[in-house]
N, C-alpha and C positions, 0 to 999 in steps of 0.2 A: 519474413516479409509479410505472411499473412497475418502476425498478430500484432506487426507493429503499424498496419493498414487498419484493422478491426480499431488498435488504440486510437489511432486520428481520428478516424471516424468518430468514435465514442466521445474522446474531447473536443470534438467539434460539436457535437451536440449539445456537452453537457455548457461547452460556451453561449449556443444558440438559445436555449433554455435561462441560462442567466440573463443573456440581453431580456428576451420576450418578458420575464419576471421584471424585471426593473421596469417595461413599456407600462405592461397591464395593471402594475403594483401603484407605479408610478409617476408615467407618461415620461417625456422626453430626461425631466429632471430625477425622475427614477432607475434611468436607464445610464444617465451620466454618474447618479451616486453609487448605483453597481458596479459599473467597474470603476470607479476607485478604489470601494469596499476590497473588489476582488484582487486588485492588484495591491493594496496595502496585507490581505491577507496571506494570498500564494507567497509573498517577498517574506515576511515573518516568518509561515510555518516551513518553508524552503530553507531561508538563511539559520536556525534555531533546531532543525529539526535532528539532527545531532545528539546536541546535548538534552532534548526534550526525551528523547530514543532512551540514551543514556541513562537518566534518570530516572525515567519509569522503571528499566529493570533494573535497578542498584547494583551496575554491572562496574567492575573495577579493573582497571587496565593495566595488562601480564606483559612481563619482558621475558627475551628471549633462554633467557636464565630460569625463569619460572612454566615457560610451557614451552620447552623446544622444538617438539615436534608441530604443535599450532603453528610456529611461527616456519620451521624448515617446510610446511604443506603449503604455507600461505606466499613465501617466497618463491617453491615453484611455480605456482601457480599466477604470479604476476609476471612472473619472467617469461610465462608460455604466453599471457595475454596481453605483453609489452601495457603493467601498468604499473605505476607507483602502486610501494608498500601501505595496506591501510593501516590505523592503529586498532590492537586488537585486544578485545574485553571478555571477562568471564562473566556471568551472569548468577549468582546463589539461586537462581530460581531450579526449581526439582522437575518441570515440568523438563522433558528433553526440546530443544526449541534452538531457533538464530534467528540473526537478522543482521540486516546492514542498513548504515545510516550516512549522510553528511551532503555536503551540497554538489560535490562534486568529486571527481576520484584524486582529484591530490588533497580533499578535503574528508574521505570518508572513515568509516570506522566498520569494526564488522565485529560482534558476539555473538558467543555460544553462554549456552548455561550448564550449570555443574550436572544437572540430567542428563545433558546430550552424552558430555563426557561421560557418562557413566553406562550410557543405554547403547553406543556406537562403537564400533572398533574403525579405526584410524584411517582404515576403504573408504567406509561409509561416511566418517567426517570428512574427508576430501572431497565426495561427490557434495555435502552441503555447505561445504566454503565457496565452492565451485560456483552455485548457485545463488550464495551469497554476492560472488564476486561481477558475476554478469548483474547481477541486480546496480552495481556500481557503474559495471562499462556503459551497459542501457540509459545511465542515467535516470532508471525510475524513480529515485526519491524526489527530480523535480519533476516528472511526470505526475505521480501520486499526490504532492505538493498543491500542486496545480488543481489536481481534478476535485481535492478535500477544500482546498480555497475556496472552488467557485460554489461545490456544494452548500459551504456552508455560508456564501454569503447566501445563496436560495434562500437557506431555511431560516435567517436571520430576517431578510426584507419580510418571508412569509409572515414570520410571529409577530414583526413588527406593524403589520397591515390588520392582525386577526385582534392586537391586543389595544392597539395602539384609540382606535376610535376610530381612524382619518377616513374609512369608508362611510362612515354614516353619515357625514356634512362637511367635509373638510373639503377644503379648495383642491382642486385637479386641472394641471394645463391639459390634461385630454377630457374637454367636458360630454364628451360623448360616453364614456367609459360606462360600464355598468359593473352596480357594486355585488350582483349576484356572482356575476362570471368570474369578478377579480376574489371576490371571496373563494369561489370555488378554484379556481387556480391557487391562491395560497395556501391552502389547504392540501391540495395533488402535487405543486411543484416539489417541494419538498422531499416528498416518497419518491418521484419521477428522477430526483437528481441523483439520490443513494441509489437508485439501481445502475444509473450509468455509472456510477464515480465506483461502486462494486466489479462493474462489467471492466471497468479499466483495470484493473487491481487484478481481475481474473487472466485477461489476458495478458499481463505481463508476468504474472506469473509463470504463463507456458511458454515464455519467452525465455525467462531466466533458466527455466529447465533447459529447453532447448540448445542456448548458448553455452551452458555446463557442460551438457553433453558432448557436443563439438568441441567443446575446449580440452575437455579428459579423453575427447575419441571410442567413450566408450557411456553407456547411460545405465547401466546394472548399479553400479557403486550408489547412485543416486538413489534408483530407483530401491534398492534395498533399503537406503536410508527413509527415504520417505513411509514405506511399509509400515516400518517401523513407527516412526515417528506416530505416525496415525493412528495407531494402537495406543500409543501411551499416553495423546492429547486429551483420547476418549476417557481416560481412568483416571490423569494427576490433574487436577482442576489448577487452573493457574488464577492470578490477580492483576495480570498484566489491565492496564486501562483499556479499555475501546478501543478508543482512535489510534493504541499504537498497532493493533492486535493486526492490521495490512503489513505493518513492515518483515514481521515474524514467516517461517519457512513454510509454517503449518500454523493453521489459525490455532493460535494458544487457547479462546474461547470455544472451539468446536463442541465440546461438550454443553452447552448453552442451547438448547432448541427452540428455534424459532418459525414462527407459519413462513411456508412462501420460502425458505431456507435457502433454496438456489437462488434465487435474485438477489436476496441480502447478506451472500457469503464474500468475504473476500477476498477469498482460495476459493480455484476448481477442487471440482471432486478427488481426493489423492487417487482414486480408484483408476480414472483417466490421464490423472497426471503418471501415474505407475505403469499405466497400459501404450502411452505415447513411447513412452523412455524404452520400454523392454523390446515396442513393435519396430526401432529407431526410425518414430516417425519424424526426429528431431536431424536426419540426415540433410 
């Protein structure tokens, strides 16, 4: 309950901040073209994100014939969480890693990659199917959807105001506006919006643990996997793109360092995710 309170909150903000961008960017008619922007976006990267998931990792989809045991962990596992079967992908990537994608759970999909397989024993990939799976029940992909939509219509109107000209002489129905403030807002909003739409991503993360654990009655399996995982993200560099790099278990970029690293991660620290799971803060 606490982390799916922290999420409202969070996308309520990061909504809040889109309106005020479209005001200050735009005035009334800036504010109407934002959320269209945003609702043509969330609707795309929500309905598509799938097979966008998909595609990034060149992940190819196993029948039960080809990985029995994926499929006899991932059957119990819906049958204990009364959901439909997703469809389910291997990934060639060497980094060990998953994720789940689709719009909704009689729509979703969930992959492992050929690392995982190889770095896990069959405990361990049950506690990250598990966490896979809550990521489905939660419905985060359009939570995530959502919060990457509004982000990035932000950073769109921003670039569009900084490149465009329209602050130096162009007509404004808010003729009061000033072009310092609005310059400096498009320039802040942006950064201001990745940190919330990271903050949402964070906390559903400890969510997805959370309901794993509940769901297997037990948070060690996980918590081992993740151990691990963390270890290997730092050593086998992956190629995964950016923007998918939220939907993944373990940030496949972690090895990538960045200033300010906590604000722009989009995973908790495993360290805390490991220390919730073992202390079953997740009861």
């Amino acid at each position: 309950m606490q982390n799916g309170m922290k999420t409202a909150v969070l996308l309520g903000g990061l909504a809040g901040l889109m309106m005020l961008a479209g005001q200050v960017l735009g005035g009334s008619a800036g504010l109407t073209i934002a959320f269209i922007l945003a609702l043509v976006t969330v609707g795309g990267s929500y309905w598509f994100s799938d097979k966008l998931a998909i595609r990034s990792a060149k992940a190819q989809e196993v029948s039960p014939q080809e990985m029995p045991e994926y499929y006899q962990i991932m059957q119990e596992l819906t049958t204990l969480a009364d959901m439909p079967m997703p469809r389910l992908y291997v990934s060639p990537e060497q980094q060990p890693n998953a994720f789940a994608t689709g719009r909704n759970p009689n729509n979703a999909a969930i992959c492992i990659t050929s690392g995982l397989l190889q770095a896990l024993d069959w405990r361990e990939i049950r506690g990250v199917l598990a966490h896979e799976l809550a990521h489905v029940k939660n419905r985060d992909i359009l939570t995530g959807s959502i919060a990457a939509g509004i982000a990035t219509v932000i950073s769109y109107a921003a670039n569009m105001v900084l490149w465009s000209g329209a602050l130096g002489g162009g007509r404004r129905d808010n003729n009061n506006g000033n072009p310092i403030i609005a310059i400096a807002f498009a320039m802040l909003a942006p950064m201001a919006a990745g940190v919330l739409q990271m903050a949402i991503s964070r906390s559903r993360e400890f969510e997805a643990d959370r309901s794993a654990a509940q769901l297997l009655g037990d948070g060690n399996s996980l918590a081992d996997a993740l151990a691990k995982l963390h270890g290997f993200s730092q050593r086998i560099p992956s190629d995964i793109p950016p923007p998918q790099a939220s939907h993944y278990i373990i940030n496949p970029l972690s090895n990538r360092r960045v200033a300010f690293s906590n604000l722009f991660t989009t995973h908790p620290p495993a360290e805390e995710r490991i220390r919730r799971l073992r202390s079953n803060d997740w009861r």
